[in-house]
PDB file as gemmi writes it, atoms N, CA and C in Angstrom:
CRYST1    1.000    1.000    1.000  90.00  90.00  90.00 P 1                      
ATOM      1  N   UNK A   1     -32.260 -48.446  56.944  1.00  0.00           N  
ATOM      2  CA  UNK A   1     -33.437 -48.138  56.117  1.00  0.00           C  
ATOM      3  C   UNK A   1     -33.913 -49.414  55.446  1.00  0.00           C  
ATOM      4  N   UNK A   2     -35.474 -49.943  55.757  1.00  0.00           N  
ATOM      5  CA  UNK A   2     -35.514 -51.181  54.727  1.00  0.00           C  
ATOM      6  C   UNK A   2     -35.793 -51.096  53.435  1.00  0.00           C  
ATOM      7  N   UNK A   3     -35.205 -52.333  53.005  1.00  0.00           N  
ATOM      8  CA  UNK A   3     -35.683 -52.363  51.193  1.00  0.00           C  
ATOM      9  C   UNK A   3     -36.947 -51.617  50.568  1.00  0.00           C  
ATOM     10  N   UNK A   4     -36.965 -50.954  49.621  1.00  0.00           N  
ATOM     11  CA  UNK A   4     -37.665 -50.173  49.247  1.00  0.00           C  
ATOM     12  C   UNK A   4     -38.896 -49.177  50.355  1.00  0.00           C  
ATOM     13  N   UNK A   5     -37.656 -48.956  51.372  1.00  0.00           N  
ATOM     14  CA  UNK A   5     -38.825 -48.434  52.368  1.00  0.00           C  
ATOM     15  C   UNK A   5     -40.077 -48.596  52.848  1.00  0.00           C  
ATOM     16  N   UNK A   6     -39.916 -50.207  52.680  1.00  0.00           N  
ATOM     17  CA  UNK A   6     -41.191 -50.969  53.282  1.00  0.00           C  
ATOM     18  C   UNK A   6     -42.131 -51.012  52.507  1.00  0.00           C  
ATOM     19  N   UNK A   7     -42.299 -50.909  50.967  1.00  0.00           N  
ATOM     20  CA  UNK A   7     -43.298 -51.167  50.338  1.00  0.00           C  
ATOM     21  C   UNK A   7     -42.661 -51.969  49.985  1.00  0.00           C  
ATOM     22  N   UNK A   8     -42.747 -53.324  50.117  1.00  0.00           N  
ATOM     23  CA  UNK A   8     -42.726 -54.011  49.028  1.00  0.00           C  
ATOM     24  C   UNK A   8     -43.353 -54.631  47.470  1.00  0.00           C  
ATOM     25  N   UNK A   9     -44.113 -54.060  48.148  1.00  0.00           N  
ATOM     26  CA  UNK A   9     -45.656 -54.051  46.682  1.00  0.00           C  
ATOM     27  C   UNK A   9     -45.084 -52.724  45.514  1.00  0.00           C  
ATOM     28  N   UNK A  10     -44.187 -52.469  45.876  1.00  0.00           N  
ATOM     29  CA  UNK A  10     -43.864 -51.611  44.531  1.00  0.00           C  
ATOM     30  C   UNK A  10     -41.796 -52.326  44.072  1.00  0.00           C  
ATOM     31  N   UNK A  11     -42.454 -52.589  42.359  1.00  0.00           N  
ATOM     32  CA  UNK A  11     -41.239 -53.040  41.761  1.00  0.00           C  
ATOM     33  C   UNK A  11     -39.793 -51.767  41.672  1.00  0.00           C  
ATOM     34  N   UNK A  12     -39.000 -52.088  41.636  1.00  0.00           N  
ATOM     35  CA  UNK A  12     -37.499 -51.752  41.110  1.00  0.00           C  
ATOM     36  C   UNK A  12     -37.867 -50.517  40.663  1.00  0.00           C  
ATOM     37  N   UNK A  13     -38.317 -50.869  39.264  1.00  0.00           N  
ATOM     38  CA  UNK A  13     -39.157 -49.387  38.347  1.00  0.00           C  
ATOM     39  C   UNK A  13     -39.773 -48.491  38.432  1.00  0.00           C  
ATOM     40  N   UNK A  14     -40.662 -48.959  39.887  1.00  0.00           N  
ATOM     41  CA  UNK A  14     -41.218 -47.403  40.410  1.00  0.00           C  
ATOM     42  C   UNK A  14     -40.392 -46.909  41.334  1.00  0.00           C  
ATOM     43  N   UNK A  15     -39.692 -47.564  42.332  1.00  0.00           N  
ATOM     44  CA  UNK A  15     -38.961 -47.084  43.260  1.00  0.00           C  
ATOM     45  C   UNK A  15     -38.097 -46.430  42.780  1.00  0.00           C  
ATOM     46  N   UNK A  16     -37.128 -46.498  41.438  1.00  0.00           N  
ATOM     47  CA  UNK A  16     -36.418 -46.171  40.767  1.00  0.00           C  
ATOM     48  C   UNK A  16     -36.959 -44.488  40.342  1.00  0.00           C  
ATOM     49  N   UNK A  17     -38.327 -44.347  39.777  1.00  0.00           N  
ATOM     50  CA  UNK A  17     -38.815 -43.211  39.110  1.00  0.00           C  
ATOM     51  C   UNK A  17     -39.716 -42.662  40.270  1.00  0.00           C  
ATOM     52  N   UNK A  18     -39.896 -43.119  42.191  1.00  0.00           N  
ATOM     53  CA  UNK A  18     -40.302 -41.981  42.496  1.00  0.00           C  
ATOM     54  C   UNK A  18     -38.693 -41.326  42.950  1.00  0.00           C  
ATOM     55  N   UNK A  19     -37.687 -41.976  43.088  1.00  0.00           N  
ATOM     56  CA  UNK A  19     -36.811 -41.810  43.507  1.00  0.00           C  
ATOM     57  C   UNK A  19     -36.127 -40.200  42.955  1.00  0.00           C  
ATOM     58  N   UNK A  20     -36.087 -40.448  41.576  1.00  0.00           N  
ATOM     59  CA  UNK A  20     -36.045 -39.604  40.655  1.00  0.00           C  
ATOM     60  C   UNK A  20     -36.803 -38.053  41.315  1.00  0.00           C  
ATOM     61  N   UNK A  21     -38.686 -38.502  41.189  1.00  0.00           N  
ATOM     62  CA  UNK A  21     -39.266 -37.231  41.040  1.00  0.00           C  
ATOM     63  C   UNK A  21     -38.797 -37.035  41.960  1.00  0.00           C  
ATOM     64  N   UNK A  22     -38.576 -37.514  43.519  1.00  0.00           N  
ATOM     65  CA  UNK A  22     -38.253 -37.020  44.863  1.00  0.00           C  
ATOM     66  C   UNK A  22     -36.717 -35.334  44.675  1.00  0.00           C  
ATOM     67  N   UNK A  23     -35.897 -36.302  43.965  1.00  0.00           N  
ATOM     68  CA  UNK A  23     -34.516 -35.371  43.577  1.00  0.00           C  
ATOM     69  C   UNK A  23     -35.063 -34.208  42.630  1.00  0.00           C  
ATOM     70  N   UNK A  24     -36.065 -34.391  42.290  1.00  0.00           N  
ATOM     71  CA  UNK A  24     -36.443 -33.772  40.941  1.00  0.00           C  
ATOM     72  C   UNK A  24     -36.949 -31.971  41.690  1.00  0.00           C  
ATOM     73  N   UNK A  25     -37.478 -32.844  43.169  1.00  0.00           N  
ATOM     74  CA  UNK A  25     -38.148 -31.362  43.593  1.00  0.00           C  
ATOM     75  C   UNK A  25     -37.413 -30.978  44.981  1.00  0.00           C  
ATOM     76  N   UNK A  26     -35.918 -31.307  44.655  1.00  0.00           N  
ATOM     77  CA  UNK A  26     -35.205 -30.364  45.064  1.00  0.00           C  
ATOM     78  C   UNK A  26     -34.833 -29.342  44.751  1.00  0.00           C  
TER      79      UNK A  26                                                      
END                                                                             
């Protein structure tokens, strides 16, 4: 899987908080 799933245009902090909502709407 690459680093931030190929966006690299998005920082730590968002990847971090969609990461989140993703678990969120399990």
């Amino acid at each position: 899987m690459p680093a931030k799933g190929g966006r690299l245009d998005l920082s730590d902090e968002e990847v971090e908080n969609a990461v989140t909502y993703m678990l969120d709407q399990l």
